[in-house]
C-alpha positions as CSV (number, residue, x, y, z in Angstrom):
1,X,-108.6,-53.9,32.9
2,X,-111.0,-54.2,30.2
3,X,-111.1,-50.6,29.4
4,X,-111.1,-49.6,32.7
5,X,-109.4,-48.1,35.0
6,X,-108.6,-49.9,37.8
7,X,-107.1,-48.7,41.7
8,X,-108.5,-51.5,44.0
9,X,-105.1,-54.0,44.4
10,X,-107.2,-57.0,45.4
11,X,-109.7,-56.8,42.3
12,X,-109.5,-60.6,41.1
13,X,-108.6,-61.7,37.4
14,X,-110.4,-63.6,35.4
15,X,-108.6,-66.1,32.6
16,X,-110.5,-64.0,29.8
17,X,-109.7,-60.4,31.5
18,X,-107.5,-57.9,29.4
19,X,-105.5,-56.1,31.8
20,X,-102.9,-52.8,30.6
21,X,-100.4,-50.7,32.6
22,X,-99.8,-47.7,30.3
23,X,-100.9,-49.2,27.2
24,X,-98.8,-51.8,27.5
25,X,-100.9,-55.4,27.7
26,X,-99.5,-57.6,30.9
27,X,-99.5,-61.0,30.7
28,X,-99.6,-63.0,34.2
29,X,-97.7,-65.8,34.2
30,X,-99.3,-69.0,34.8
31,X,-98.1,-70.3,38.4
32,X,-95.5,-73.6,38.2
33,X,-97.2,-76.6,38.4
34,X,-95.9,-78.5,41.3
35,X,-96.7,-81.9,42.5
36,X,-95.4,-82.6,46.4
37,X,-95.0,-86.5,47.2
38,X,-95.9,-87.3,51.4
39,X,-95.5,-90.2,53.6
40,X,-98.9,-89.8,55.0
41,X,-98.8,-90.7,58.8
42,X,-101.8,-92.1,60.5
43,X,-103.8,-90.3,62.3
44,X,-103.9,-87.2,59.5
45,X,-106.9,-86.4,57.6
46,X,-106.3,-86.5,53.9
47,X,-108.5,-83.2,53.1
48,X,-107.3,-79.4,52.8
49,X,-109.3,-78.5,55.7
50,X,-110.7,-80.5,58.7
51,X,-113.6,-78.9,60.9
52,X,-112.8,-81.2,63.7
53,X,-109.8,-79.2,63.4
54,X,-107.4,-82.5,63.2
55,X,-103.9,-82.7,61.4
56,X,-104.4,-82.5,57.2
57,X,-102.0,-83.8,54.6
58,X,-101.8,-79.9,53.5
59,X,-100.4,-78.4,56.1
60,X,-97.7,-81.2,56.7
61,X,-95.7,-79.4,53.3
62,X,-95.0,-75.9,52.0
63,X,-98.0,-73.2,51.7
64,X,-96.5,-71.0,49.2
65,X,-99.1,-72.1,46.8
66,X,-102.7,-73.7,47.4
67,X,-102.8,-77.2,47.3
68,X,-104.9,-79.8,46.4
69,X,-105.0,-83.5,48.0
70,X,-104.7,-85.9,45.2
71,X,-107.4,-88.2,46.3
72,X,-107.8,-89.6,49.7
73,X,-106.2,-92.1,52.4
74,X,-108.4,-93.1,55.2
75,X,-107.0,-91.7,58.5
76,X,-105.8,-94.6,59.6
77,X,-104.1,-95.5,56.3
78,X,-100.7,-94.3,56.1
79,X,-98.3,-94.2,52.8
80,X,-97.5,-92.3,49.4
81,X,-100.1,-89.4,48.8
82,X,-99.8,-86.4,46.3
83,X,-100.8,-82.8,46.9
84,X,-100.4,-80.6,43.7
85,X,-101.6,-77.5,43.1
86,X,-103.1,-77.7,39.7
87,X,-106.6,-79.1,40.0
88,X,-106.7,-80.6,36.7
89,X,-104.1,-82.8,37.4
90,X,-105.7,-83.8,41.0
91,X,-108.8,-84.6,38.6
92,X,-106.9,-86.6,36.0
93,X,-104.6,-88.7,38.4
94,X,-107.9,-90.0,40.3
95,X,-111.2,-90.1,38.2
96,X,-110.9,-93.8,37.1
97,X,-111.7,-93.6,33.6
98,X,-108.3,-92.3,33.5
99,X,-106.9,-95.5,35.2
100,X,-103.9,-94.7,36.4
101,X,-102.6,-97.2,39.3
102,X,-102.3,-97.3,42.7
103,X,-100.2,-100.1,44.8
104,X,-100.9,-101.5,48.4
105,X,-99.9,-103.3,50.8
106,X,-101.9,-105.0,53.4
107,X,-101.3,-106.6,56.5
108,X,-104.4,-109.0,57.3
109,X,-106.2,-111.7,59.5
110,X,-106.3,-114.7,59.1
111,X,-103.2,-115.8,57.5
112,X,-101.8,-117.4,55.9
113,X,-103.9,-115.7,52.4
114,X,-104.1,-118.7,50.2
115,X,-103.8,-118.7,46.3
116,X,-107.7,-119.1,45.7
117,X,-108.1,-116.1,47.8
118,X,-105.5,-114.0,45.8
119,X,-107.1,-115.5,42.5
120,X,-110.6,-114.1,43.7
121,X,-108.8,-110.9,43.5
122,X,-107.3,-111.1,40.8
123,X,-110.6,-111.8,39.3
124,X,-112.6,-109.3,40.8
125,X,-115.0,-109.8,44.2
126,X,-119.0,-108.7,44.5
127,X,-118.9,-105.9,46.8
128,X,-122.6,-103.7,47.9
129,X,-121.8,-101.0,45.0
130,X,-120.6,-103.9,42.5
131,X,-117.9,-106.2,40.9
132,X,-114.2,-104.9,41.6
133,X,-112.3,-104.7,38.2
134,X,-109.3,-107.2,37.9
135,X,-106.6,-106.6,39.8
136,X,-103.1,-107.5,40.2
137,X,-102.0,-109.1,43.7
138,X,-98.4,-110.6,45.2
139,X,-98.1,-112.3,48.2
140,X,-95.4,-110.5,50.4
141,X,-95.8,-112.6,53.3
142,X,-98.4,-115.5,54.9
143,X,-100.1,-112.2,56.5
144,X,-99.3,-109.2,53.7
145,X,-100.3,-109.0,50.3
146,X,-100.0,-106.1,47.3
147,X,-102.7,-105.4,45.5
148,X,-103.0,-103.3,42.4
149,X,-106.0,-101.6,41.5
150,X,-107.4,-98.4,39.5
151,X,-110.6,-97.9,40.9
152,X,-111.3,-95.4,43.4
153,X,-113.9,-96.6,45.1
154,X,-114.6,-95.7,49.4
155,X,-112.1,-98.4,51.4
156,X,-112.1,-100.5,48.3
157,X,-109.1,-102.2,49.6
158,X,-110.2,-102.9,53.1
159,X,-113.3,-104.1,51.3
160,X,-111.9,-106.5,49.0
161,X,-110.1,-108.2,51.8
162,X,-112.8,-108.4,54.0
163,X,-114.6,-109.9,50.7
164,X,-112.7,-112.8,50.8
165,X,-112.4,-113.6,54.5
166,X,-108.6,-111.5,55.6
167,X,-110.1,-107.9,57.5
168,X,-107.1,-105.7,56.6
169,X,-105.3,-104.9,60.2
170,X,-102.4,-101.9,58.5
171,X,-102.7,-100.6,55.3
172,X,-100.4,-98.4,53.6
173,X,-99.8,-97.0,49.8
174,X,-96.7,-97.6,48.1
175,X,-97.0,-96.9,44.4
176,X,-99.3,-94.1,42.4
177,X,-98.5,-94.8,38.9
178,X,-95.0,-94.7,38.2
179,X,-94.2,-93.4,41.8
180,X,-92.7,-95.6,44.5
181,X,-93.1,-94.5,48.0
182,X,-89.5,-95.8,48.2
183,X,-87.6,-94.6,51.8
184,X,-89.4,-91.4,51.8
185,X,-90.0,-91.5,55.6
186,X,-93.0,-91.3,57.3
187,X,-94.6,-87.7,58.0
188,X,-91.9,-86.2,55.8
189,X,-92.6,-84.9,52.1
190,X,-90.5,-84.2,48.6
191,X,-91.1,-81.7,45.8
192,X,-91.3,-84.6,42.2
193,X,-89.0,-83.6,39.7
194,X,-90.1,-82.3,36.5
195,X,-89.2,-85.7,35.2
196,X,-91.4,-87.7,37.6
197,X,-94.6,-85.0,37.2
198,X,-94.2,-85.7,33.4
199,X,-94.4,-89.7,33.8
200,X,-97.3,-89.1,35.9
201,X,-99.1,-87.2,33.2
202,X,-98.2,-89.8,30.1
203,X,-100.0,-92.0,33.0
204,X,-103.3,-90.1,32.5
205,X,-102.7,-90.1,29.2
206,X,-102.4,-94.1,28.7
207,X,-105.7,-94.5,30.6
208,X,-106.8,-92.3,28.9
209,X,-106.1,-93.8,24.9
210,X,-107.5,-97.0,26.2
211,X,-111.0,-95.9,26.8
């Protein structure tokens, strides 16, 4: 490697290492980029690891690879959450100047949710860390709404809720960008299809051309 010789098996390689067996120049091939969509269960911590040694998103699908937690759901939120494990992806799918959506829905106090409430959304509410951007919001029920947002600020749903006077009781995630949480079943996962990975990176790419 590099000119030298090498007889440790567990010496690590570097992207800009040259590495030779007789002469001949060996290429590694880059691992398959795989993107895993879960029905995140309450109760499971949306992290790789968890010192308190509770349930994490990671181990509830396939460790052939290392994976990383596209974003976060708070433990008691349940729904649609990615694990991939290209990091660069992770990054692009959930820094918001990249924008790409994410859909909720919301059961709440203090129904029925009337349409000056849903219009505050829409606007955007004053919360401590500032103005929410504009988001889109449908009325499922007198008790559930749908909101649409792509921020990623800390409980910026339950926040917004609580904004306009409807603490959220249940939340759980039903869209990230093109993806729809669909039947998937609760606590079980799916590998996307090359298909659905490549709509979620013309996503990041949309977000990205309107900046």
């Amino acid at each position: 490697m590099n000119g030298e010789a090498v007889t440790d098996p567990a010496r690590d390689i570097g992207a800009g290492d040259v590495v030779a067996v007789d002469g001949a120049p060996v290429n590694p091939a880059s691992p398959e980029r795989v993107v895993y969509a879960l029905n995140k269960p309450a109760g499971v911590v949306s992290t790789a690891r968890d010192p308190q040694g509770r349930p994490t998103v990671v181990t509830m699908v396939p460790q052939t690879e290392r994976l990383y937690p596209v974003g976060r759901l708070d433990i008691d939120t349940t729904g649609l959450i990615l694990l991939t494990n290209e990091g660069d992806l992770a990054h692009r799918l959930t820094h918001p100047s990249f924008e790409v959506s994410k859909t909720y829905r919301a059961v709440v106090s203090g129904p029925p949710v009337r349409e000056a409430e849903l219009q505050a959304l829409r606007d955007g509410v004053a919360l401590d860390d500032g103005r929410t951007a504009p988001a889109r919001i449908t009325r499922v029920s007198a008790d559930t709404i749908e909101i649409t947002i792509h921020e990623g600020r800390k409980r910026q749903v339950k926040r917004m809720c609580e904004a306009v006077g409807h603490p959220v009781k249940r939340l759980e995630r039903v869209g990230f960008g093109p993806l729809a949480l669909g039947d998937l079943p609760r606590g079980r996962w799916r590998k996307l299809t090359a298909g659905e990975v490549a709509a979620l990176m013309a996503a990041t790419s949309e977000g990205s051309a309107r900046r």
